[in-house]
Every structure is written in C-alpha cells, then in structure tokens.
C-alpha positions in Angstrom: 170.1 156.3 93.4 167.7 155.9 90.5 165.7 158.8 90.7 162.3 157.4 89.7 162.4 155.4 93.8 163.0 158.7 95.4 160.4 161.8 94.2 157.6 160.7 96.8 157.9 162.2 100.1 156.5 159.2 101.5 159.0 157.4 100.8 162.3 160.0 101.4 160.7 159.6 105.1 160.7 156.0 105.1 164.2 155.9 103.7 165.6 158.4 105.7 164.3 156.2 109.0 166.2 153.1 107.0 169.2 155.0 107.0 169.6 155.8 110.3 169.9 152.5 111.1 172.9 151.6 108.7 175.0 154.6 110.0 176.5 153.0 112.9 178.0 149.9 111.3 178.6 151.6 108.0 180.9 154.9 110.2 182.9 151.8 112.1 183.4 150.0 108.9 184.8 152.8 107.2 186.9 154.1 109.7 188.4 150.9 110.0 189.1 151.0 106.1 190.5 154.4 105.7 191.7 155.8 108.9 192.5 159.1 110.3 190.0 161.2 107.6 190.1 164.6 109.3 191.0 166.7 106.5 190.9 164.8 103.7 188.4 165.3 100.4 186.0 162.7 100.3 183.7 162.2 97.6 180.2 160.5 98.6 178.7 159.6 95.2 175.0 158.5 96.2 174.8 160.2 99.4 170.8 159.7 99.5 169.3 161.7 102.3 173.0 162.6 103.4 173.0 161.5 106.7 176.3 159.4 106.3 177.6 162.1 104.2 176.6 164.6 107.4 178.4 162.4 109.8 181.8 162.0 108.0 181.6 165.5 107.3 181.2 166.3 110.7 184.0 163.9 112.0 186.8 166.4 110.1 186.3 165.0 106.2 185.7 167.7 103.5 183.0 166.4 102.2 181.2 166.2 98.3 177.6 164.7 97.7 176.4 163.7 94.9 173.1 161.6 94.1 171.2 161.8 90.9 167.9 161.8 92.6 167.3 166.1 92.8 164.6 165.6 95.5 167.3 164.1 97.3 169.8 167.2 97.0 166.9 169.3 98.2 166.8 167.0 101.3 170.6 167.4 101.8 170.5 171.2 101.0 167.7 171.6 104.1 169.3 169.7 106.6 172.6 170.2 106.3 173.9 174.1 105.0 174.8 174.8 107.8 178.1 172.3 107.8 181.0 174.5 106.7 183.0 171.7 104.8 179.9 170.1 103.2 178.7 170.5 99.8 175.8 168.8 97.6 175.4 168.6 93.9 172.9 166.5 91.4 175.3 164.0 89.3 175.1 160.8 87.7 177.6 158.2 89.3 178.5 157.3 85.4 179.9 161.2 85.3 181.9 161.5 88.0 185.0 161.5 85.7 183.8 164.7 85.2 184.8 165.8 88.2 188.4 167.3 89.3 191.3 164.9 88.2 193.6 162.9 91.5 191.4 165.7 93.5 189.4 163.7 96.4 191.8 160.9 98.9 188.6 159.0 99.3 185.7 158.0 96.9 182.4 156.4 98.5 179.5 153.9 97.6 177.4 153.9 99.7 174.7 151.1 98.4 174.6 152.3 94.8 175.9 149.7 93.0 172.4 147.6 93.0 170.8 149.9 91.0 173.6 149.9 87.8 172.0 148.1 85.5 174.8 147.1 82.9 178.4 145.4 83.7 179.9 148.6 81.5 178.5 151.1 83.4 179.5 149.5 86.9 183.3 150.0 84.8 182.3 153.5 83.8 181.7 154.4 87.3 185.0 152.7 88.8 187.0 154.3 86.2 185.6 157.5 87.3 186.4 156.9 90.9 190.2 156.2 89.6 190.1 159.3 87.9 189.3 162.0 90.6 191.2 159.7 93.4 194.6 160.7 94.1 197.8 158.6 93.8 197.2 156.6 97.1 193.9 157.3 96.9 190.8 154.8 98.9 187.7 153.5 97.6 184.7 151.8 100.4 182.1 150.7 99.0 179.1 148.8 100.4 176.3 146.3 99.0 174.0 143.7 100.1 175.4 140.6 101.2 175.6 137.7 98.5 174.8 135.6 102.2 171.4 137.7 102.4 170.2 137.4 98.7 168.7 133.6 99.4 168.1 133.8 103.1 165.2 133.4 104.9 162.8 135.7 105.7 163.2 137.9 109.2 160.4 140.6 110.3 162.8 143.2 109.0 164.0 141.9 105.7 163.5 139.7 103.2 163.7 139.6 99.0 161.4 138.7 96.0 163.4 136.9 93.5 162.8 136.3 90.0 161.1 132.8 89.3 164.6 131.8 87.5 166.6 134.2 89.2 170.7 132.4 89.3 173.2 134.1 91.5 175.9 134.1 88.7 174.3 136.1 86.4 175.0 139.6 87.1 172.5 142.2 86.4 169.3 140.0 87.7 166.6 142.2 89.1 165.1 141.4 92.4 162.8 143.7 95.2 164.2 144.1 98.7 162.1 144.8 101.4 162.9 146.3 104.9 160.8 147.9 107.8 162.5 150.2 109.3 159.9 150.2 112.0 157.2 147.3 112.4 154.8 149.8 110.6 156.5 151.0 108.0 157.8 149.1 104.7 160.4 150.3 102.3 160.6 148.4 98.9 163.6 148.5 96.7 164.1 147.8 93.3 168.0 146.1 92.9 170.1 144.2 90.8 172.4 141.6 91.4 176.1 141.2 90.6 178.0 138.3 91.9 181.1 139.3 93.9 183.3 137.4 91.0 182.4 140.2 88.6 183.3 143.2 91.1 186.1 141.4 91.7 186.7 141.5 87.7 185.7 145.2 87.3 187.8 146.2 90.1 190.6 144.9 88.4 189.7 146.1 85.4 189.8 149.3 86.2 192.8 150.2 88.6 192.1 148.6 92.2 192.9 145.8 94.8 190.7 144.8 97.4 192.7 145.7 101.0 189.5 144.7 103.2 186.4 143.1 103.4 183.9 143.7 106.3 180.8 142.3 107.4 179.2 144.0 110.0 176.5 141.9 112.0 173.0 142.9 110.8 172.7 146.5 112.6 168.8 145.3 114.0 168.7 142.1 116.1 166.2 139.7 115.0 165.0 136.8 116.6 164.4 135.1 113.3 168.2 136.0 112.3 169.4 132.9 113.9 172.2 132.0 111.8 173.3 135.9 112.0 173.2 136.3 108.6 175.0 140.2 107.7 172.7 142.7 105.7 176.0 144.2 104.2 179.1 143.4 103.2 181.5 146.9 102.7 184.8 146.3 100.5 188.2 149.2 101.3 190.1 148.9 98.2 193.5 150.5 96.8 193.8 152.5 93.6 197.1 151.5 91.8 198.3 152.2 88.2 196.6 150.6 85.0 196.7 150.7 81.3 193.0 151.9 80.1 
C-alpha cells in the first residue's frame, strides 16, 4: 500500500471498517483457488490492517505480512501477536525477491496492484512472487473490476476519472470512493491496468491463469441493478521461464 494513504489514524479506522467487508468473498474466493491451506507458507504481500492475513492464518496457513505502510505493521503487530503462526514485517512489494528462494506454496495480492505505478515494476513484483514460490507454487491475486471502472454511481461506490482517462492505457490514475458505512467515506488513489497487460506480465514472468472469480459485490445495493462485481480475484500457476 503506498504509504503516504495510510499514516492518519482517521483513516486506518475507516479502512479497517472497508476491510471487513471484503473478507467474506475474498476467504471463499481463495479457498476455491488454492485448496486445503492448513500448513502451508503463505506469503501476504500488502496485508494492510491484516485482517485477511489474521483469518488465513487462523484457518491452519503459516502466515507472512508484509505492507510497506509501517503504521500499518504497527496495526498488525497490536492485534494480532498473539497468533502463533503469524508474522509481520515492513517491505516493499518490488523487494520481495529478497525474501527466501521456492520458500512460501502461496503468494497473495490482496488489492495492491492499483497502486504500482509503472508496467516494470508490476514485472518486478511478479518476478519476485516466482522467486520465493515453490515448484508448484499459487499466486491469488485480487483488483477492481474493469466492469466497475465506468459504472454508474451506487451509494457505496463510485470513481473520479481523468477528463481523458482510456481504459487501454495502463497506468491511468483515477480516485475510488467507498463508504463503508453511510457516514463514513474512504477515498483512494489507484491506477489502472487493463487486464490485457496482466495478462502480458503474467506471462512474462512465469505464470498461467487457472481461475478467474467474480464475487457479487459483498454490500447489496439498490442502485447495483445490473450487479456489477467490485472485484475480480485471478488463481494462477507458476511454471518454468527463461528471465
């Protein structure tokens, strides 16, 4: 997460009542993606408030969080020393090659990608997942769905484009709004990348796609008529690639 979003407390509180709302769909996706986890390393780079990280920890995974925001680790630290095979450090996504070689079976991102800026560091950072995954290692990652960029406006979400934002050109910056409760707003800054170029990078860089989820919107909305998903969650497959 880029750090400068996440030093006010105001905000951790906000985002941490966002999260709670994406764990649901996110656990069921990624169960469905990588199976029977109880004992497996899993590597959670982004973990945010580490809520997620908490729960796949606590359903049997041994666990590593990582998130470049330090007022973040301190919010993981509090609430969650107490789980046994849970651990939190402060690390750049872009170093996590850094990290023990084929050690973890699963790597996780969980809504990071939309704040890399450049296409080489979104390459960087998948490289660095191939590194530290295991032979038949997994990699789940989630991001806003292309199908939500353009659409309308609900009462819990909706985006500020660009005045000449285009959806094929990755690296666009745009706002997302959400609120998490009818008083409370959460703005995000994000960037764009059209699925075409993940699809590129993944390929790139020593993965196939296995699944792709889309998990209805995790808050019913009446103005959500056409059911539009919030997410869309990709499982994908490392396999062996010349750098």
């Amino acid at each position: 997460m880029p750090e400068e979003q996440y030093k006010s407390k105001k905000f951790i509180e906000k985002y941490k009542i966002h999260s709670s709302t994406r764990i649901k769909v996110f656990l069921q996706a990624f169960k469905e993606i990588v199976g029977d986890y109880d004992g497996k390393n899993v590597l959670d780079v982004g973990c945010g408030d580490g809520s997620f990280t908490a729960q796949i920890a606590k359903n049997g995974g041994r666990v590593e969080g990582i998130d470049v925001a330090p007022k973040m680790i301190e919010e993981c630290t509090k609430n969650y020393s107490g789980i046994n095979n849970l651990n939190f450090s402060e690390e750049k996504a872009q170093n996590i090659k850094n990290l023990k070689k084929e050690f973890f079976d699963i790597a996780l991102f969980s809504m990071i990608l939309i704040h890399i800026k450049t296409e080489k560091d979104l390459k960087k950072i998948f490289r660095g997942a191939n590194h530290v995954l295991k032979k038949d290692g997994v990699l789940v990652f989630s991001e806003l769905n292309p199908a939500s960029i353009t659409a309308p406006k609900t009462e819990a979400r909706w985006k500020t484009l660009p005045k000449n934002f285009l959806y094929l050109k990755g690296g666009e910056k745009f706002k997302s709004h959400v609120k998490p409760t009818p008083r409370k707003t959460i703005t995000f800054n994000d960037i764009h990348w059209p699925l075409e170029v993940y699809s590129k990078v993944l390929r790139k860089t020593g993965f196939c796609i296995t699944h792709i989820i889309e998990p209805k919107s995790e808050r019913k909305v009446k103005s959500n008529k056409h059911e539009i998903p919030s997410y869309i969650i990709f499982g994908c497959k490392k396999f062996n690639y010349k750098k």
